[in-house]
C-alpha positions, 0 to 999 in steps of 0.5 A, a space after each residue: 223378050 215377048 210380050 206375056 212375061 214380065 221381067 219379074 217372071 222371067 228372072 223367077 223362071 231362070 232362077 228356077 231354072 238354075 236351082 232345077 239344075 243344081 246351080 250353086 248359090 243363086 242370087 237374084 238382086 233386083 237392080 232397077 232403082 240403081 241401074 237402068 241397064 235391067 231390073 233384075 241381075 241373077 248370079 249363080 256358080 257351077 260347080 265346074 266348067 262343065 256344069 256352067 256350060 251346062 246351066 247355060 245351055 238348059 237356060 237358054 234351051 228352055 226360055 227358047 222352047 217358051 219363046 224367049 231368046 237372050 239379046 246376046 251371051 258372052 263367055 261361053 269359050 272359057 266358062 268362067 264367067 258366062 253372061 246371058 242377056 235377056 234384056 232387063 234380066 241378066 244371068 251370070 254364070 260363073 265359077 266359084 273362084 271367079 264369082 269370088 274374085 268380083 264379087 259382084 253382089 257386093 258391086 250391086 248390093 242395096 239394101 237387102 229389102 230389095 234383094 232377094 236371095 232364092 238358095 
């Protein structure tokens, strides 16, 4: 990540981003007085696997374009569930059957004052 964004304004421009690009349900949960692992988890569904590859690619295309490269991405093969790490930001793109199944909003759920939903 450079040094001019703050993991605040990167999670604000992926949300963006994903809501720009139709991305179902984006949730943003600010994790950082639970987890030392990021301040911020984004979780959003694609409509189809077609779409969550595409989401994937105009996160990834644009925060280049400004910069900014992801640590790491995993699931980009099955498109189920696609995980981009930007360090203290990570994005979960997932199908919505899968996002069903794992719930994670539930698994990293605090109280609402410190969760923000942006849809």
């Amino acid at each position: 990540m450079t040094e001019s964004i703050t993991p605040e304004q990167l999670a604000a421009s992926i949300s963006s981003i994903l809501d720009e690009h139709k991305a179902i349900d984006i949730q943003t949960i600010n994790v950082k007085p639970i987890t030392s692992i990021a301040d911020y988890m984004i979780i959003a569904s694609g409509s189809s696997a077609r779409h969550g590859n595409a989401l994937t690619d105009y996160v990834v295309t644009t925060l280049k374009a400004q910069g900014v490269q992801p640590l790491g991405s995993e699931g980009r093969d099955e498109c189920e569930w696609i995980l981009l790490d930007y360090g203290d930001v990570l994005v979960h793109i997932m199908q919505q059957e899968t996002r069903e199944f794992y719930q994670l909003e539930k698994l990293w759920h605090i109280p609402e004052t410190d969760a923000v939903s942006n849809n």
